[in-house]
N, C-alpha and C positions, 0 to 999 in steps of 0.2 A: 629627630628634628621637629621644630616647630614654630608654625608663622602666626601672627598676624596682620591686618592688612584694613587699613580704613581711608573710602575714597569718598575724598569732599566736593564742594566745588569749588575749581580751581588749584586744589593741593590733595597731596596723597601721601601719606603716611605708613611705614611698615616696621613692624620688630622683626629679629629671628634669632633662632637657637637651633645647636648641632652638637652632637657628639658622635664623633663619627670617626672613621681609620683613617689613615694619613698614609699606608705601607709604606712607610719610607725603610731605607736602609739603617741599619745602625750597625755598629761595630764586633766586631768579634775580637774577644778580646787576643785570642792568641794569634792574630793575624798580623805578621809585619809585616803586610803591605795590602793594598786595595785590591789585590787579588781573590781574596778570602773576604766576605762580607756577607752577617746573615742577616737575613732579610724577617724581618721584625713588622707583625704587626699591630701598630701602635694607635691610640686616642688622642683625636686633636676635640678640642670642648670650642663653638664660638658662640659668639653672641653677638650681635649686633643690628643696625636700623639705616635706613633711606626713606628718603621723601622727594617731591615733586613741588615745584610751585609753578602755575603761568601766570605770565603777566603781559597782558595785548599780544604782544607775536613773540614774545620769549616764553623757553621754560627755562628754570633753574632748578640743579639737582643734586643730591649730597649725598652719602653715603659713608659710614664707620661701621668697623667691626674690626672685633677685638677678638685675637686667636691666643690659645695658650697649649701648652708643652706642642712646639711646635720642637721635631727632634734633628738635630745637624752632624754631618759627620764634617770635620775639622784635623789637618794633618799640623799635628804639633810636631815643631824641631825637638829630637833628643839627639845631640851627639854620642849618645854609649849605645848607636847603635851601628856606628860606623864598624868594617863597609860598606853593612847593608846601608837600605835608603835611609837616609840622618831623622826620621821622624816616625812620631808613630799615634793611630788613630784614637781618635777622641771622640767623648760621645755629649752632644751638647744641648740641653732643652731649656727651649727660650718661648718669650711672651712676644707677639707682634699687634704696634694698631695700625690698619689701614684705614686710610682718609681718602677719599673719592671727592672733586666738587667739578660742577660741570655746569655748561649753560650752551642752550641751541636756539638758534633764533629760525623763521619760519614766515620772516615779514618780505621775502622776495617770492616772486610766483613760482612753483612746483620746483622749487628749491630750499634745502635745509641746510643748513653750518652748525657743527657743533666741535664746543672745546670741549677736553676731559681734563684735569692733572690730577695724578693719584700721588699720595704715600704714604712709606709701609714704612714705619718706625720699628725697631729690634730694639726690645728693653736689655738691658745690664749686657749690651754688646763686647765681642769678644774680638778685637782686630784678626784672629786669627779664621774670622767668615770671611775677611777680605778675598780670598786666597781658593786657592784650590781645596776643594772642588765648586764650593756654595760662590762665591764671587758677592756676598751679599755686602753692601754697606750699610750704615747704622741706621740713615735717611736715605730708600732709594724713592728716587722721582722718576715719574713716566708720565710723559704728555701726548693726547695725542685728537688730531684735527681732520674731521671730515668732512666734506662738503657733497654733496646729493645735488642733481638735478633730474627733471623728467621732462620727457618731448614728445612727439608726435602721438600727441593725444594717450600719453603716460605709457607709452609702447618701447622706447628708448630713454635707458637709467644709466646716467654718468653718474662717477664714484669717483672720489681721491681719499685717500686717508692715510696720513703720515702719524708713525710714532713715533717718538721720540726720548730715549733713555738715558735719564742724568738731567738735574738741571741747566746743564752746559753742553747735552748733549755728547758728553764725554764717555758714555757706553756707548754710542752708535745710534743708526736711525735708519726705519726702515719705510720704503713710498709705496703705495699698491694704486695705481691706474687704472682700474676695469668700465667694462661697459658692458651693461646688460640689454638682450633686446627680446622681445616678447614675439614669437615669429606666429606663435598662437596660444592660448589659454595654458596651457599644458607643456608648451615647447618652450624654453630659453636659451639662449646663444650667448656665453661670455667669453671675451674676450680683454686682454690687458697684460700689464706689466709691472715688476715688482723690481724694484733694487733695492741695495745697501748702503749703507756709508758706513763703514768702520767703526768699530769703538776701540777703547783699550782693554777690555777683557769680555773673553767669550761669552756669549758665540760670537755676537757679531765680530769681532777682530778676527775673526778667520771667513767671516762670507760676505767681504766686499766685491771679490770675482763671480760671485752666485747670484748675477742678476738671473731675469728669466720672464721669458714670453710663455703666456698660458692662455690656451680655448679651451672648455666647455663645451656640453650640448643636453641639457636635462630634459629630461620628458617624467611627465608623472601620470602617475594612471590609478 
C-alpha cells in the first residue's frame, strides 16, 4: 500500500494505492451446496483519492476509489440437478467504484451535523448478486446523518446517527442514540440506544425485533 497526502490551507488533498488479500470465500468446484467451500486467498488491487474543502463553518468532503477482482460467490439455478438443491455455485470477479460525498457544518456552538451518501457501482453486474448470498445491487446507496453536541463545559457528548440503506431506504435503517459523559480524564460512561427498521433483504429484514439498550464504562490507563 501506498499514500500520499498534501495539506493546504483550507483544503486537503490524498491518493492511494493497495494490493492487498480480500480472503474471501470462493467456490469448490465439486461442492453441491454451500456446505463445502474453500476458502481462497485472493488480491483485491485499489486505487483511489479524497479531499477536504472549508468554507466559513462548512467542510465539504469527497472521496472515490476504484476496487478490482473483487471475487463473489453467486448460487445459479441448474434444474439437472434436481432433487438436490436446483442450483449450483459460481465464481464471480468483478470491478466496483465507490463514491463518498459529504458535508458538516460547525456554525452552531459545540455542536456538529454532518451528511454522508455513499455508492458503490458493480461494473458488467450480474442480476444473480441480487440474491443470496451477496444481496448486492448494481447501484447500492447508503446515507447517513449525525449530529454531535457538547455541554457542561465539554464533559457531556450527545450523539444521533442514522443510516440509512437504499435510496428509498428500501434495505432498512438503523438509529444509535448514545451519550457520552467524561466522570474524569480517563473515565467514560456511555450510555444509549439502537434500533431497526426493517428492510427487504438481510440482515436488516430479520433484526427489526433487535432493538437494544447498551452502558459502557471505559477507563484508560
Amino acid at each position: 500500500g501506498a499514500a500520499i497526502q498534501g495539506i493546504f490551507s483550507g483544503w486537503d488533498i490524498a491518493f492511494y494505492a493497495a494490493h492487498i488479500y480480500q480472503n474471501q470465500n470462493s467456490p469448490n468446484a465439486d461442492a453441491p451446496d454451500f456446505s463445502r467451500i474453500a476458502l481462497q486467498d485472493d488480491r483485491v488491487t485499489l486505487v483511489g483519492s479524497g479531499g477536504n474543502y472549508t468554507f466559513g463553518s462548512w467542510l465539504f468532503k469527497a472521496e472515490l476509489a476504484f476496487l478490482d477482482e473483487l471475487d463473489y460467490l453467486v448460487a445459479a439455478p441448474d434444474a439437472s440437478l434436481l432433487p438436490a438443491p436446483p442450483y449450483r455455485l459460481e465464481h464471480l470477479r468483478r470491478s466496483r467504484l465507490d463514491f463518498m460525498g459529504g458535508i458538516e457544518y460547525y456554525g452552531f456552538t459545540d455542536t456538529n451535523i454532518a451528511l454522508e451518501v455513499v455508492n458503490r457501482h458493480v461494473f458488467d453486474y450480474d442480476p444473480l448478486l441480487e440474491y443470496l448470498p451477496n444481496y448486492l445491487e448494481e447501484n447500492s446507496v447508503e446515507m447517513a446523518l449525525r449530529v454531535t453536541r457538547d455541554l457542561m463545559n465539554s464533559r457531556l457528548h450527545l450523539n444521533a446517527l442514522g443510516v440509512v440503506l437504499g435510496e428509498r431506504a428500501q434495505r432498512g435503517t438503523t438509529v444509535r442514540l448514545w451519550v457520552d459523559y467524561d466522570l474524569a480524564d480517563a473515565l467514560v460512561v456511555t450510555g444509549g440506544y439502537l434500533f431497526f427498521v426493517a428492510g427487504d433483504v438481510p440482515p436488516l429484514s430479520d433484526w427489526e425485533r433487535n432493538d437494544r439498550l447498551f452502558l459502557t464504562v471505559k477507563f484508560s490507563f
